[in-house]
PDB file with SEQRES, HELIX, SHEET and CRYST1 records, atoms N, CA, C and O in Angstrom:
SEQRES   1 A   59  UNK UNK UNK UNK UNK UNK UNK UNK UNK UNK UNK UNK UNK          
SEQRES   2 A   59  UNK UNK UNK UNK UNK UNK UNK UNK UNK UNK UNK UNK UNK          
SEQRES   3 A   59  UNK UNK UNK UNK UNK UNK UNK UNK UNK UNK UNK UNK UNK          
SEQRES   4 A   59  UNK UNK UNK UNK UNK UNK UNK UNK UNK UNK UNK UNK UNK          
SEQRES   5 A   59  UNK UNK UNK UNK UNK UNK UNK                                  
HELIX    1 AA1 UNK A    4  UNK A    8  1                                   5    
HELIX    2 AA2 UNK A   20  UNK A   26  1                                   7    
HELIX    3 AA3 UNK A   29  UNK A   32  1                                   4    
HELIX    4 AA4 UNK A   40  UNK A   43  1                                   4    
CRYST1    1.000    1.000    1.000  90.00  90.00  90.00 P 1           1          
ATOM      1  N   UNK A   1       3.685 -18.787   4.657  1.00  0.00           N  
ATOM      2  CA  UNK A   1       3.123 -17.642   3.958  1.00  0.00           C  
ATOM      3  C   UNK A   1       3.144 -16.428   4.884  1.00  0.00           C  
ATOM      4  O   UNK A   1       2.829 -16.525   6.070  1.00  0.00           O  
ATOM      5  N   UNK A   2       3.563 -15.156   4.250  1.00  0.00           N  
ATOM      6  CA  UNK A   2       3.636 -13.950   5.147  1.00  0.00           C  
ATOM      7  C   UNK A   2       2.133 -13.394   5.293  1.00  0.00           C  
ATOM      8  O   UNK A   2       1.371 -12.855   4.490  1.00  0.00           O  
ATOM      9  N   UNK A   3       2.068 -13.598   6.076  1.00  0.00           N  
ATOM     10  CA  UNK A   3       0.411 -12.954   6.663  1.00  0.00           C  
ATOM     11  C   UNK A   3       0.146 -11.359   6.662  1.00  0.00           C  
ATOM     12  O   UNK A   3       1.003 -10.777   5.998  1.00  0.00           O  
ATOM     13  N   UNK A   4      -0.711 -10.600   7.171  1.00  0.00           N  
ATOM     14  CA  UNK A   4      -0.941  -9.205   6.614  1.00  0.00           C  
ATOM     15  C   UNK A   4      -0.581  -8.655   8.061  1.00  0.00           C  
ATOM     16  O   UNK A   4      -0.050  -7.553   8.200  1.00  0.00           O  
ATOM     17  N   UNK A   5      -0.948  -9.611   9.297  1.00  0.00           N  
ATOM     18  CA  UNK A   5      -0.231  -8.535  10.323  1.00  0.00           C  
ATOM     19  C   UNK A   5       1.332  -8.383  10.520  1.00  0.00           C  
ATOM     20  O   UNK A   5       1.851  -7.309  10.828  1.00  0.00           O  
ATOM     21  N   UNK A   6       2.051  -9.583  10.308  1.00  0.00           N  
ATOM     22  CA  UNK A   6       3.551  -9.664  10.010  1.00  0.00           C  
ATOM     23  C   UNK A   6       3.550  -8.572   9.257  1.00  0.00           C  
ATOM     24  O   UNK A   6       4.266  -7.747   9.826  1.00  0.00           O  
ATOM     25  N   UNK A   7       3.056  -8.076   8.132  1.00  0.00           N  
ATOM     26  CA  UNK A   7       3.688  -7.356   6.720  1.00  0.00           C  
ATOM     27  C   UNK A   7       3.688  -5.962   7.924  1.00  0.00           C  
ATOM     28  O   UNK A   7       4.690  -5.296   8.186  1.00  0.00           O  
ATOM     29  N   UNK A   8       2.182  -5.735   8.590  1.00  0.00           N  
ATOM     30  CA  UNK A   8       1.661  -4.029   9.399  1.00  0.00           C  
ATOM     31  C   UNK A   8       2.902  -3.770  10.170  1.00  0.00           C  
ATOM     32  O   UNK A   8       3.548  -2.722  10.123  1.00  0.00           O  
ATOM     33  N   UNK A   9       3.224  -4.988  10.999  1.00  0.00           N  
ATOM     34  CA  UNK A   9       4.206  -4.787  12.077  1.00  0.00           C  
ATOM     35  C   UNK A   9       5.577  -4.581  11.629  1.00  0.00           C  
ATOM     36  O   UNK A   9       6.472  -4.528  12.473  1.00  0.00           O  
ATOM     37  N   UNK A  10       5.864  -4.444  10.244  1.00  0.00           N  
ATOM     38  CA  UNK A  10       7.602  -4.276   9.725  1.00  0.00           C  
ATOM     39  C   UNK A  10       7.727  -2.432  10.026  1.00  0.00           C  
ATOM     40  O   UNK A  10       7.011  -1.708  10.719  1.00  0.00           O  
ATOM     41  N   UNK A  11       8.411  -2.249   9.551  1.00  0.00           N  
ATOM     42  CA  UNK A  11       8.628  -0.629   9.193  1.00  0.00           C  
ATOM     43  C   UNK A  11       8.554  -0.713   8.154  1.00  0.00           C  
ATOM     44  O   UNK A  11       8.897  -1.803   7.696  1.00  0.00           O  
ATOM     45  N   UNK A  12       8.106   0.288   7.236  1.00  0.00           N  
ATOM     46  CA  UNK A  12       8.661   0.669   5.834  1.00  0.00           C  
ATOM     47  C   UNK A  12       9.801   0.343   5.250  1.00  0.00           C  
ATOM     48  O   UNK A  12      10.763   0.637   5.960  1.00  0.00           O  
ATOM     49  N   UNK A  13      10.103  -0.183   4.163  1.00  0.00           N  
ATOM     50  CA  UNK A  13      11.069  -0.088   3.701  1.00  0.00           C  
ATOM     51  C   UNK A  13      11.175  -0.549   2.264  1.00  0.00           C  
ATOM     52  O   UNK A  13      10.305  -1.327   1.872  1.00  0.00           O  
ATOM     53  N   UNK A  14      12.047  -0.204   1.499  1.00  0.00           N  
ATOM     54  CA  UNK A  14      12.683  -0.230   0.462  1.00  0.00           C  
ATOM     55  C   UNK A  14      13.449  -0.998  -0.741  1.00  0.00           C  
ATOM     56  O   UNK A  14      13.658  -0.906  -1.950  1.00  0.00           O  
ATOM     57  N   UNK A  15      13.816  -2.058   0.711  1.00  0.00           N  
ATOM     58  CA  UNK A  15      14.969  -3.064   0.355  1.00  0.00           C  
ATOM     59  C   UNK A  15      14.452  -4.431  -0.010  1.00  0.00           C  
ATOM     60  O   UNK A  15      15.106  -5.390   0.400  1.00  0.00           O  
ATOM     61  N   UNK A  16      13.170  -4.695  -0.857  1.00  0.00           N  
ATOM     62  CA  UNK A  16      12.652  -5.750  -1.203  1.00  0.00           C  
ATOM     63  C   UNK A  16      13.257  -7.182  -1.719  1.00  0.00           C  
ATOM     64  O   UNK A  16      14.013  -7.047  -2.681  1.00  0.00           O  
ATOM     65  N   UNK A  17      13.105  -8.275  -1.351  1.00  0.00           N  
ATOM     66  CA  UNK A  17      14.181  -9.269  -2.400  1.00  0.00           C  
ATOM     67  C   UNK A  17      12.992  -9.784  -3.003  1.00  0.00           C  
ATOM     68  O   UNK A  17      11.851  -9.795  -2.539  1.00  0.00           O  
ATOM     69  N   UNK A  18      13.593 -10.395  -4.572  1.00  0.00           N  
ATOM     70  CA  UNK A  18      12.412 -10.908  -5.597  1.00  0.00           C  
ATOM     71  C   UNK A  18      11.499 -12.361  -5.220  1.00  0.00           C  
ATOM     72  O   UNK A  18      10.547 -12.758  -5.892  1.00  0.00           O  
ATOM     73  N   UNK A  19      12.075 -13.077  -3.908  1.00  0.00           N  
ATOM     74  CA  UNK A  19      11.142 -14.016  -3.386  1.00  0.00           C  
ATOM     75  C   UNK A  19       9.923 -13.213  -2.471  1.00  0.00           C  
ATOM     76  O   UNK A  19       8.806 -13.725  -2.396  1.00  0.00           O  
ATOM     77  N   UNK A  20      10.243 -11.863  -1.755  1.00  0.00           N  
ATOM     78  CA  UNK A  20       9.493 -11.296  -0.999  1.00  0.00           C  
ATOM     79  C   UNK A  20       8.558 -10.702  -1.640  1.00  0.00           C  
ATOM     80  O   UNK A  20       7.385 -10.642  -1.272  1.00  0.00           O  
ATOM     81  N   UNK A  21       9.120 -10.124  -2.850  1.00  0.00           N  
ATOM     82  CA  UNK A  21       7.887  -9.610  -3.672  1.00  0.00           C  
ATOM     83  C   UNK A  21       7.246 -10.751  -4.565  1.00  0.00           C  
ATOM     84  O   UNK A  21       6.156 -10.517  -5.086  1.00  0.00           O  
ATOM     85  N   UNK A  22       7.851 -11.944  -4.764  1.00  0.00           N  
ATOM     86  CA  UNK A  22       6.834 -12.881  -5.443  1.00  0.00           C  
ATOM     87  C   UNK A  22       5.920 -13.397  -4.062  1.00  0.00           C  
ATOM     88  O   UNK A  22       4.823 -13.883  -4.335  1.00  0.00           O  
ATOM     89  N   UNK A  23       6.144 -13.353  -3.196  1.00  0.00           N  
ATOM     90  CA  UNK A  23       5.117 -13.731  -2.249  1.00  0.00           C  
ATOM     91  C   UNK A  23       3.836 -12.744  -1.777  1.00  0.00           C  
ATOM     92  O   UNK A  23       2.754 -13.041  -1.269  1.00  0.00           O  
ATOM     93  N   UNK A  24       4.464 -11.335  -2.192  1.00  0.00           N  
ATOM     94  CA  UNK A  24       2.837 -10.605  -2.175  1.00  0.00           C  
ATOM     95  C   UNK A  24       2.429 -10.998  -3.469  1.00  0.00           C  
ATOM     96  O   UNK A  24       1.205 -10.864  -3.439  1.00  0.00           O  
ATOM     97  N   UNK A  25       2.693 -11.331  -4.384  1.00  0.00           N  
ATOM     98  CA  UNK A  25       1.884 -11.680  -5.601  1.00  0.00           C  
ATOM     99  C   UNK A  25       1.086 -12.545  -5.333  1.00  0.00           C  
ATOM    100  O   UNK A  25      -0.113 -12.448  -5.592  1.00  0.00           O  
ATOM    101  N   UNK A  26       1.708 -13.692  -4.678  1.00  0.00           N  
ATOM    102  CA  UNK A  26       0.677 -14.942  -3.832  1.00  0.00           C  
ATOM    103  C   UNK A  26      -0.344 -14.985  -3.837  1.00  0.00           C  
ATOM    104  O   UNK A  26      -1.172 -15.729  -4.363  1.00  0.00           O  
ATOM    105  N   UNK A  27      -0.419 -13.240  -2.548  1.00  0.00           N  
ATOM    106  CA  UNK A  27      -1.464 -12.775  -2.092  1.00  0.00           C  
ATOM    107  C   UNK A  27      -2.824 -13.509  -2.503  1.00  0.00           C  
ATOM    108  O   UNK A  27      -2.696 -14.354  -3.389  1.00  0.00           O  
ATOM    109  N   UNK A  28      -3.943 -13.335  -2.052  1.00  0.00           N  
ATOM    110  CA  UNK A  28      -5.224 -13.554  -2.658  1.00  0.00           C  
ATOM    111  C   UNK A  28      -5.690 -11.999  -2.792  1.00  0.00           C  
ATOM    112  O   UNK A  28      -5.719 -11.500  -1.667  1.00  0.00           O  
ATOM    113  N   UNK A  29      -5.910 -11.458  -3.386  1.00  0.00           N  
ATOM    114  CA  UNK A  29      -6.063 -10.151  -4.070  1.00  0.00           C  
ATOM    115  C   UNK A  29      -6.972  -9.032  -2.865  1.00  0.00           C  
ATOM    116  O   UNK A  29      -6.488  -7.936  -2.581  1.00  0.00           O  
ATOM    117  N   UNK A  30      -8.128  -9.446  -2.337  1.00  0.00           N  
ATOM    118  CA  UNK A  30      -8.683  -8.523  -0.559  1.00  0.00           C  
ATOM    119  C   UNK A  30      -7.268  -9.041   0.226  1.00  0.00           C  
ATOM    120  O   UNK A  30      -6.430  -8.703  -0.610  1.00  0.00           O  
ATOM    121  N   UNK A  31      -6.669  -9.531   1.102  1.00  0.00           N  
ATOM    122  CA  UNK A  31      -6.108  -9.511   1.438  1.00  0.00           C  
ATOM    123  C   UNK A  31      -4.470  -8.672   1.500  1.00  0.00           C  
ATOM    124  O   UNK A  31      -3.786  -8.231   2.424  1.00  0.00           O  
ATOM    125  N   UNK A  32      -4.328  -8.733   0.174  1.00  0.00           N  
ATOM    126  CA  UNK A  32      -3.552  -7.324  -0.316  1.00  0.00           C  
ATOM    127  C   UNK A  32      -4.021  -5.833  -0.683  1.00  0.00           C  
ATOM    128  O   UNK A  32      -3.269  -4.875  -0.862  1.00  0.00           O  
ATOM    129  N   UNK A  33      -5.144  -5.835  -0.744  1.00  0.00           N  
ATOM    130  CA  UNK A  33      -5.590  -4.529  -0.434  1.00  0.00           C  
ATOM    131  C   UNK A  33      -6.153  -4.015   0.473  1.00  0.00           C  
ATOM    132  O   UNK A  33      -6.408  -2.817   0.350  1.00  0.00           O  
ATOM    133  N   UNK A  34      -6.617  -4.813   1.896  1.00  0.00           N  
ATOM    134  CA  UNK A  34      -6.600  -4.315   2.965  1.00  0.00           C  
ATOM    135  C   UNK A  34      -5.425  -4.039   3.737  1.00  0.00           C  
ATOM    136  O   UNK A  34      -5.363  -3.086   4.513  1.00  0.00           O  
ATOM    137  N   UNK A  35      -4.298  -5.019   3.501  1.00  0.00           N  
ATOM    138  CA  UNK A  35      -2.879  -4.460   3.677  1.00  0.00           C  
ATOM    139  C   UNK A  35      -2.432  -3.296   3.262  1.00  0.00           C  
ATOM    140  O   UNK A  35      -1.514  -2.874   3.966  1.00  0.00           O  
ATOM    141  N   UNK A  36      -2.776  -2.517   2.256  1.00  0.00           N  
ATOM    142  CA  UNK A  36      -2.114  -1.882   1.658  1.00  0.00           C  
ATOM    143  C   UNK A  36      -3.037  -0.321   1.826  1.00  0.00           C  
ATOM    144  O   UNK A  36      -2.589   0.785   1.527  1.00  0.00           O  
ATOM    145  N   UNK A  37      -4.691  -0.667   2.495  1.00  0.00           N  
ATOM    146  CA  UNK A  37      -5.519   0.525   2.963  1.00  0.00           C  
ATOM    147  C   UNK A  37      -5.021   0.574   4.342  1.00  0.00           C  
ATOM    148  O   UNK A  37      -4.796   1.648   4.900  1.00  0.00           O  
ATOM    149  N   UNK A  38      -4.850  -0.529   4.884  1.00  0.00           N  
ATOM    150  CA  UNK A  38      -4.051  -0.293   6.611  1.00  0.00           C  
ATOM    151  C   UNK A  38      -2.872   0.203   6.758  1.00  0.00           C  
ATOM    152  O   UNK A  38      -2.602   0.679   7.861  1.00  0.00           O  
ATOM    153  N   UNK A  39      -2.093   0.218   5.938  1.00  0.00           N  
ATOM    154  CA  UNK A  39      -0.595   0.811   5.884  1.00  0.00           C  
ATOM    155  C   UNK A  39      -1.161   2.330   5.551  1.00  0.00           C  
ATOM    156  O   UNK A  39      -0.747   3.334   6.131  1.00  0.00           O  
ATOM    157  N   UNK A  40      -2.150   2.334   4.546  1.00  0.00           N  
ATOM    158  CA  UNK A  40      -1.908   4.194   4.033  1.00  0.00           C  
ATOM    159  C   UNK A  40      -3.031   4.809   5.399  1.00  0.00           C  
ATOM    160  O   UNK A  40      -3.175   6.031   5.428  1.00  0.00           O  
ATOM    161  N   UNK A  41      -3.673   4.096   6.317  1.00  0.00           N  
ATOM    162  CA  UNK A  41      -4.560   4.343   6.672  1.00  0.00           C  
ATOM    163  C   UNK A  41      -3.360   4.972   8.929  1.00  0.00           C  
ATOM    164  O   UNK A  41      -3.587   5.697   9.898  1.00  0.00           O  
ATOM    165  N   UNK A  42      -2.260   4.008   8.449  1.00  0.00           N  
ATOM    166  CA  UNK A  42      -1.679   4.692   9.171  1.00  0.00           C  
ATOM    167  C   UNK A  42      -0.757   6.007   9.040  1.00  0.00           C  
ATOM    168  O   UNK A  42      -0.332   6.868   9.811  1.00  0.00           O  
ATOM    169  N   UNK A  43      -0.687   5.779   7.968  1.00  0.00           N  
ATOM    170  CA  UNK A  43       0.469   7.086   8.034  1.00  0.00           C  
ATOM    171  C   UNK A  43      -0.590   8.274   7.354  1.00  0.00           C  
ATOM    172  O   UNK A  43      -0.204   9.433   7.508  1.00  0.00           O  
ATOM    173  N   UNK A  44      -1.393   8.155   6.898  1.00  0.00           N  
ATOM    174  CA  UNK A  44      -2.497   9.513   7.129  1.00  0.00           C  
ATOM    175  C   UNK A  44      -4.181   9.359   7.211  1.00  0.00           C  
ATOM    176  O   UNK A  44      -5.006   8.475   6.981  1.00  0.00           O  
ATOM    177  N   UNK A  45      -4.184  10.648   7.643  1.00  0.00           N  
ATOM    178  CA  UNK A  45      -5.881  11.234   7.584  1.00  0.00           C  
ATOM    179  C   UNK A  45      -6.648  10.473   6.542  1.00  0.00           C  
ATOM    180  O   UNK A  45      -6.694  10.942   5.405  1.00  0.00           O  
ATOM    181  N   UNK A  46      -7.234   9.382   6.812  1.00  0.00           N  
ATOM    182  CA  UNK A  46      -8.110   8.643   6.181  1.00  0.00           C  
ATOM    183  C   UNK A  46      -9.593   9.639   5.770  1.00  0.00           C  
ATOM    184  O   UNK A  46     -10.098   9.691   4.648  1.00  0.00           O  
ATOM    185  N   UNK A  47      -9.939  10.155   6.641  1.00  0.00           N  
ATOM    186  CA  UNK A  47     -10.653  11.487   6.254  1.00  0.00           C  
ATOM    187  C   UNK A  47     -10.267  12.676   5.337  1.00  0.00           C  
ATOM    188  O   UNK A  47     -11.040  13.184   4.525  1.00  0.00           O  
ATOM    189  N   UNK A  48      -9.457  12.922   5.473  1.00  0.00           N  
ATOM    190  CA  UNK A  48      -8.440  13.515   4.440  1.00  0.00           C  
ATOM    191  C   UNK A  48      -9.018  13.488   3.287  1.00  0.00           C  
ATOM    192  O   UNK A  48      -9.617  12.542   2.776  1.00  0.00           O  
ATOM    193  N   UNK A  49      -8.759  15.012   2.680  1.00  0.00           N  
ATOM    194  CA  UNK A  49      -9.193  14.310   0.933  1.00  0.00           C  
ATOM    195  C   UNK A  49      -8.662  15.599   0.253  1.00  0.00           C  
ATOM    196  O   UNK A  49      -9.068  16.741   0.469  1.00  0.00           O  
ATOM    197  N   UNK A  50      -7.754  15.248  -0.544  1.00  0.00           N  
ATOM    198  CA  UNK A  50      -7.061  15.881  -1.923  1.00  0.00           C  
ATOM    199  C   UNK A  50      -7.965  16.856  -2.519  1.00  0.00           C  
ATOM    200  O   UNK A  50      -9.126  16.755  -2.915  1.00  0.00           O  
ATOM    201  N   UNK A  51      -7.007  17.979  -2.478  1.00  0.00           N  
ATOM    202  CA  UNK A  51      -7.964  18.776  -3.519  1.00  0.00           C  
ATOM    203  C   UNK A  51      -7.105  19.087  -4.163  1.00  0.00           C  
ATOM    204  O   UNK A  51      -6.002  19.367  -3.695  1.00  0.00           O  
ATOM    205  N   UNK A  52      -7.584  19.138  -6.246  1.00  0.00           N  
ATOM    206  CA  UNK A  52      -6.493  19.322  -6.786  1.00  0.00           C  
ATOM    207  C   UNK A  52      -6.754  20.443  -7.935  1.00  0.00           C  
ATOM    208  O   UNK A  52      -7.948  20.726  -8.038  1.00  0.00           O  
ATOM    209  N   UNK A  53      -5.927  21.107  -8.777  1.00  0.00           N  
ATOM    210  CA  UNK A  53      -6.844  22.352  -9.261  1.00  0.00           C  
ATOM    211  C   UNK A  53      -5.986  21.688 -11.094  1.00  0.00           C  
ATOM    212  O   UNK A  53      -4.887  21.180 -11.317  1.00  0.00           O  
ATOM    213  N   UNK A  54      -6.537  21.854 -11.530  1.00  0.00           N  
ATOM    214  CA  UNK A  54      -6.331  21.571 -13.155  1.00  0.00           C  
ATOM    215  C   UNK A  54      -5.933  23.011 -13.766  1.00  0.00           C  
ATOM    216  O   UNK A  54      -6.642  24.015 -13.837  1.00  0.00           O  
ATOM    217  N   UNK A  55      -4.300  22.791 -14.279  1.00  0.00           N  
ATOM    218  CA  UNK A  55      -3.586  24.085 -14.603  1.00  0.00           C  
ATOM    219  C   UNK A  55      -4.384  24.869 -15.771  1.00  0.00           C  
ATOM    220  O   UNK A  55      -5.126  25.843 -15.900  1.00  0.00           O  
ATOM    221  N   UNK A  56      -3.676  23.679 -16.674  1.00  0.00           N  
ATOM    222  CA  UNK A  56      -4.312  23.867 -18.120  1.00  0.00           C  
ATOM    223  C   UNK A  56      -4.534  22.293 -19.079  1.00  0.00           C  
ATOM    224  O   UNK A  56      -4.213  21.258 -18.494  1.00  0.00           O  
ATOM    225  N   UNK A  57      -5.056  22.195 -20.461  1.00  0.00           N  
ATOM    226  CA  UNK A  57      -5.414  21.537 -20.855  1.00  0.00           C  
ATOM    227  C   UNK A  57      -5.055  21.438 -22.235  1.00  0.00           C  
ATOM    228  O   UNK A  57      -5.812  22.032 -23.002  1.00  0.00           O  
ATOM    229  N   UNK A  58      -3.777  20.639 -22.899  1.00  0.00           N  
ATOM    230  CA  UNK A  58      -3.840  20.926 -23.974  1.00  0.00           C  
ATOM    231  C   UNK A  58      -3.577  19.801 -24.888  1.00  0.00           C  
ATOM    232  O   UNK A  58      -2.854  18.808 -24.805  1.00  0.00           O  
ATOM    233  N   UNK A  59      -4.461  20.299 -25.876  1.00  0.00           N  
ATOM    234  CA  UNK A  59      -5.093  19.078 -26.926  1.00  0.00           C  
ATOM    235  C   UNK A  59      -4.093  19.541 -28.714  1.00  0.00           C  
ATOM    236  O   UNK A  59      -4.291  18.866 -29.725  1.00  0.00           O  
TER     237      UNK A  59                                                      
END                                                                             
């Protein structure tokens, strides 16, 4: 089973095969989302926070 520090230590990438992605499905569900807050938690400002402005609205 691919573990969550194996997954931290890859680079990014793109090139997924469908056994690799059936094995994050595996996952047990915290375990894939602390993977996936540690990955965004490296590449930005975890402090950080979006500000977003609402153009318009139409109904």
């Amino acid at each position: 089973m691919t573990t969550v520090s194996s997954v931290l230590e890859q680079p990014i990438r793109s090139d997924w095969s469908s056994e690799e992605v059936r094995t994050l499905f595996d996952w047990p569900f915290p375990d894939l989302i602390f993977a996936a807050q540690s990955l965004h938690r490296r590449h930005f400002d975890p402090a950080a926070v979006q500000i977003s402005t609402l153009l318009s609205i139409k109904t």
